[in-house]
C-alpha positions in Angstrom: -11.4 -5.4 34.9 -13.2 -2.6 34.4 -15.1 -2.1 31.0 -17.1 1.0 29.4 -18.5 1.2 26.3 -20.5 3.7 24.2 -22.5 3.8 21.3 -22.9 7.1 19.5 -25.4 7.0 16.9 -24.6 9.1 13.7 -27.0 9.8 10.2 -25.7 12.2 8.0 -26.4 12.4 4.5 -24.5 14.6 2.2 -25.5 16.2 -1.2 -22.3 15.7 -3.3 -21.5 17.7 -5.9 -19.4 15.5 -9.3 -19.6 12.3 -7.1 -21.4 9.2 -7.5 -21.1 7.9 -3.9 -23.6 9.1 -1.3 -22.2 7.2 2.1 -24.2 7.2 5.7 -22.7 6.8 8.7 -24.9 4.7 10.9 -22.8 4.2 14.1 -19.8 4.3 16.1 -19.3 2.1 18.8 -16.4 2.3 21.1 -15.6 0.0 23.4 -13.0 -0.1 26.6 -11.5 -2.7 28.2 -8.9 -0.8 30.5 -6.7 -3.6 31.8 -6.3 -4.8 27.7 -6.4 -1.4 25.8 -6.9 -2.2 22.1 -5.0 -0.6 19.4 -8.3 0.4 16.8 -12.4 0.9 17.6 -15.3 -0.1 16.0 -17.2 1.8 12.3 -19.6 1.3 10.6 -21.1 2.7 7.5 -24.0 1.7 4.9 -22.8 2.7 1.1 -25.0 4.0 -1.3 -25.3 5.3 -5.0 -26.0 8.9 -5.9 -29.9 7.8 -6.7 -30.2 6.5 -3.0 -29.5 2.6 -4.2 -27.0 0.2 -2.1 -24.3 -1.3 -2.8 -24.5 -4.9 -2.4 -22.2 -7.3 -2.3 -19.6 -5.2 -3.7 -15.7 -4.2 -3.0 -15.2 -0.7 -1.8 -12.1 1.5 -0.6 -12.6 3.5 2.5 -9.9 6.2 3.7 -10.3 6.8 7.2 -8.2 10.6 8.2 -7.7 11.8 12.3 -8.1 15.2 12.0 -7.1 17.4 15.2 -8.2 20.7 16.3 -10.8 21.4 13.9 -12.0 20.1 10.5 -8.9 21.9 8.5 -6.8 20.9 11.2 -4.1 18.5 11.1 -4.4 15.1 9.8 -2.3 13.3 12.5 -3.5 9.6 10.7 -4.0 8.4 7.5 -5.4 4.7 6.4 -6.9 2.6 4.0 -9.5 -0.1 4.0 -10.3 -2.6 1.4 -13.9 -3.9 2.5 -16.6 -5.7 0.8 -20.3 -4.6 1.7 -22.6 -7.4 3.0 -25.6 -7.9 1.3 -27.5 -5.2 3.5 -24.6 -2.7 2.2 -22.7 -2.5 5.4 -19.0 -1.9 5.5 -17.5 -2.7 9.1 -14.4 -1.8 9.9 -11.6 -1.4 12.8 -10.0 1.8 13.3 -6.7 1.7 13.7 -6.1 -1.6 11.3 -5.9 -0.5 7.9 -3.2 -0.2 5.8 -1.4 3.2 7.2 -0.9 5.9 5.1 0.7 8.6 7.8 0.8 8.6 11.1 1.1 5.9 14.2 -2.5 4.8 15.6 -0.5 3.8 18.7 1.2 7.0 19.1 -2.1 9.5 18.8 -2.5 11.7 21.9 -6.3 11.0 22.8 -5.9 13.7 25.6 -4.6 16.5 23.0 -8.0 17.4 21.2 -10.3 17.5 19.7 -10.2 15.2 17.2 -12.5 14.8 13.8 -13.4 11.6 11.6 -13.2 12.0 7.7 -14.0 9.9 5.6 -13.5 8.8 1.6 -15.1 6.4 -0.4 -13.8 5.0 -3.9 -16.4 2.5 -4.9 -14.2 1.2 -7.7 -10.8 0.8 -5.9 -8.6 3.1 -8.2 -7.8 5.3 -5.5 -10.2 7.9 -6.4 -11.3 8.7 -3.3 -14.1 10.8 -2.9 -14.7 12.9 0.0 -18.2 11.9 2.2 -17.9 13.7 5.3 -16.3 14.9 8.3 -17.5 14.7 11.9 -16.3 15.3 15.3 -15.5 12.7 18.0 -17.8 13.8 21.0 -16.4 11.1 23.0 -12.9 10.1 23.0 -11.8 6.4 23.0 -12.1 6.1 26.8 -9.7 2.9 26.4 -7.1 5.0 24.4 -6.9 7.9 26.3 -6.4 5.9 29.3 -3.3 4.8 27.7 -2.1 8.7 28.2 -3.1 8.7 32.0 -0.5 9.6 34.2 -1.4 7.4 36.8 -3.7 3.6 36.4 -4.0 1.7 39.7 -5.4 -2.0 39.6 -6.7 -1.1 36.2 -8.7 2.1 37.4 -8.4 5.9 36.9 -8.2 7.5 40.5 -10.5 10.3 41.6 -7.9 13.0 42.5 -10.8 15.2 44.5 -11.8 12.2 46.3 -16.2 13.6 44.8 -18.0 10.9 43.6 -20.7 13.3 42.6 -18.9 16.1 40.3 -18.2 13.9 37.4 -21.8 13.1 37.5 -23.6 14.9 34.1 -27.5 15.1 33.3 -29.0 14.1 29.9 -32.0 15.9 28.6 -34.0 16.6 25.5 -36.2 19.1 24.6 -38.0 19.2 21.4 -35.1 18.3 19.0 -32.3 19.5 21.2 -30.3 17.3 23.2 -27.8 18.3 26.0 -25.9 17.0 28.6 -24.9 19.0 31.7 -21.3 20.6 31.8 -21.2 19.9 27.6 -22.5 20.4 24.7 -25.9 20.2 23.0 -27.0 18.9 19.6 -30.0 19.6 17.2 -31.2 16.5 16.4 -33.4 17.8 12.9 -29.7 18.5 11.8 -29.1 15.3 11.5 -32.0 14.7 9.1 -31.9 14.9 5.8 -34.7 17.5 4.0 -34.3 15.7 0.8 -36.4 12.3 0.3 -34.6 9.0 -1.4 -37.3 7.5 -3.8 -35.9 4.7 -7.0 -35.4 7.8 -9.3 -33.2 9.7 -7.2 -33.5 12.7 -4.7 -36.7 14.9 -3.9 -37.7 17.9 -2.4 -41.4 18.7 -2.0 -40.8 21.4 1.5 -40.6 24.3 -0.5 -38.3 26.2 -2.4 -34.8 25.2 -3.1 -31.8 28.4 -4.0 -28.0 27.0 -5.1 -25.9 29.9 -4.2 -28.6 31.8 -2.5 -30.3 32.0 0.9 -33.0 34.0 -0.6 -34.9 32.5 -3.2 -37.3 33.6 -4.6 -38.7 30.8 -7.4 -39.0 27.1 -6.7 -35.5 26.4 -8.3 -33.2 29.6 -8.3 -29.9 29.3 -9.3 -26.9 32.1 -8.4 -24.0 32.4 -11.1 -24.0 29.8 -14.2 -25.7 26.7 -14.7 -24.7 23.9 -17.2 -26.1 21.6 -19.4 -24.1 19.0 -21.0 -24.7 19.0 -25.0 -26.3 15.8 -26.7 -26.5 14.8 -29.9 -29.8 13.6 -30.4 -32.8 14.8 -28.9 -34.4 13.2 -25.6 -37.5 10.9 -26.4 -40.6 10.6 -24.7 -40.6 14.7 -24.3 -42.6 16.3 -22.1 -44.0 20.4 -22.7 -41.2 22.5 -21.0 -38.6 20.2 -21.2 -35.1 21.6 -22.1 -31.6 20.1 -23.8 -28.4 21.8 -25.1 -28.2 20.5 -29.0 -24.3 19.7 -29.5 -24.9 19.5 -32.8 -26.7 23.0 -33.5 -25.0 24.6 -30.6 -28.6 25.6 -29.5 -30.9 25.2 -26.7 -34.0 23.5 -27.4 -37.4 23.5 -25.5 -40.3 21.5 -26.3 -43.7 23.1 -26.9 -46.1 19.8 -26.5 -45.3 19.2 -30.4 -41.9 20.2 -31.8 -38.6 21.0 -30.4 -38.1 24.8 -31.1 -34.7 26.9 -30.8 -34.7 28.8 -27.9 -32.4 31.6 -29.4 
């Protein structure tokens, strides 16, 4: 028997706009067993809230989508999983054994390409599923695709050229870039988040920030329309400069270190 396996590390965090779910994928590990070729691969993921905080102990949906092509591609497999995260947060899942949605797991063509993981999250099960992400398979399930193999003999994919030396590829990295011979490269800081996690919520200390605009020119600037929901009561503990919509006066208030004043 011959076995390979694989562990691709992933981190990606997503700024979400109208969600409450942040989710970050932590790793995907495939692993082949070519005489025995399963029917689903490893995930897994570690849940968190919108202020950074995770979710213990606590039953989640997750809606796993195969995606071929490109990320608007077609969805060629749809399904559902009903986890509970452990209490470090961790969902773990098998691909390929949830309850299916579209498609056949069986039936996917590994060799027709390439394919793209996306991924929802409904942290209340009430199939609201929220959208956390989408990212490309760089490796294929070697197990699975071996299914497609027009030949298999004693368990093992012949060498039609007979080289023992072209299939051979060279991993390097340099600086934040890392490559691999006859393939692709990767930019590592990419895969960082710029925004720190503190027990408030979100940061960013780097600089300034534009929504809407690659040029900004203020700490905060904002292209188009911002929104403030209205209250009706006036925040406490005010600070000089802070800012509220009144729902009451229809009128934007701003604090001057004493008094709340109408801004128009």
């Amino acid at each position: 028997m011959k076995h390979e396996s694989q562990n691709i590390n992933i981190i990606n965090s997503y700024n979400i706009k109208n969600t409450k779910l942040l989710i970050f994928f932590t790793y995907l590990s495939i692993t082949s067993a070519f005489t025995q070729v399963p029917e689903n691969f490893k995930y897994q993921a570690l849940a968190r809230d919108k202020f950074g905080n995770i979710l213990v102990n606590k039953n989640v949906s997750i809606k796993i989508s195969l995606i071929r092509d490109n990320t608007e591609g077609t969805c060629v497999y749809d399904e559902v999983h009903y986890a509970f995260t452990n209490q470090y947060g961790l969902i773990n899942l098998n691909i390929g054994s949830g309850v299916v949605i579209k498609g056949s797991f069986a039936e996917i063509d590994w060799s027709a390409g390439p394919y793209f993981l996306k991924i929802e999250m409904d942290a209340d099960n009430k199939d609201n599923f929220q959208f956390m992400g989408i990212s490309q398979l760089l490796s294929v399930p070697f197990a699975l695709h071996a299914k497609t193999a027009d030949s298999v003999k004693n368990g093992y994919i012949p060498d039609a050229d007979n080289d023992p030396k072209n299939e051979i590829q060279d991993l390097a990295i340099k600086g934040s870039v890392l490559s691999i011979s006859k393939s692709n490269t990767i930019n590592l800081s990419e895969l960082t988040s710029k925004w720190d996690t503190t027990v408030n919520g979100i940061t960013y200390t780097r600089g300034i920030v534009g929504i809407g605009t690659a040029n900004p020119k203020r700490n905060l600037q904002v292209k188009d329309v911002i929104r403030l929901e209205p209250r009706n009561s006036s925040p406490g503990n005010p600070s000089e400069g802070d800012i509220y919509m009144d729902g009451n006066s229809h009128t934007l208030k701003v604090y001057d270190g004493t008094n709340w004043q109408d801004c128009w």
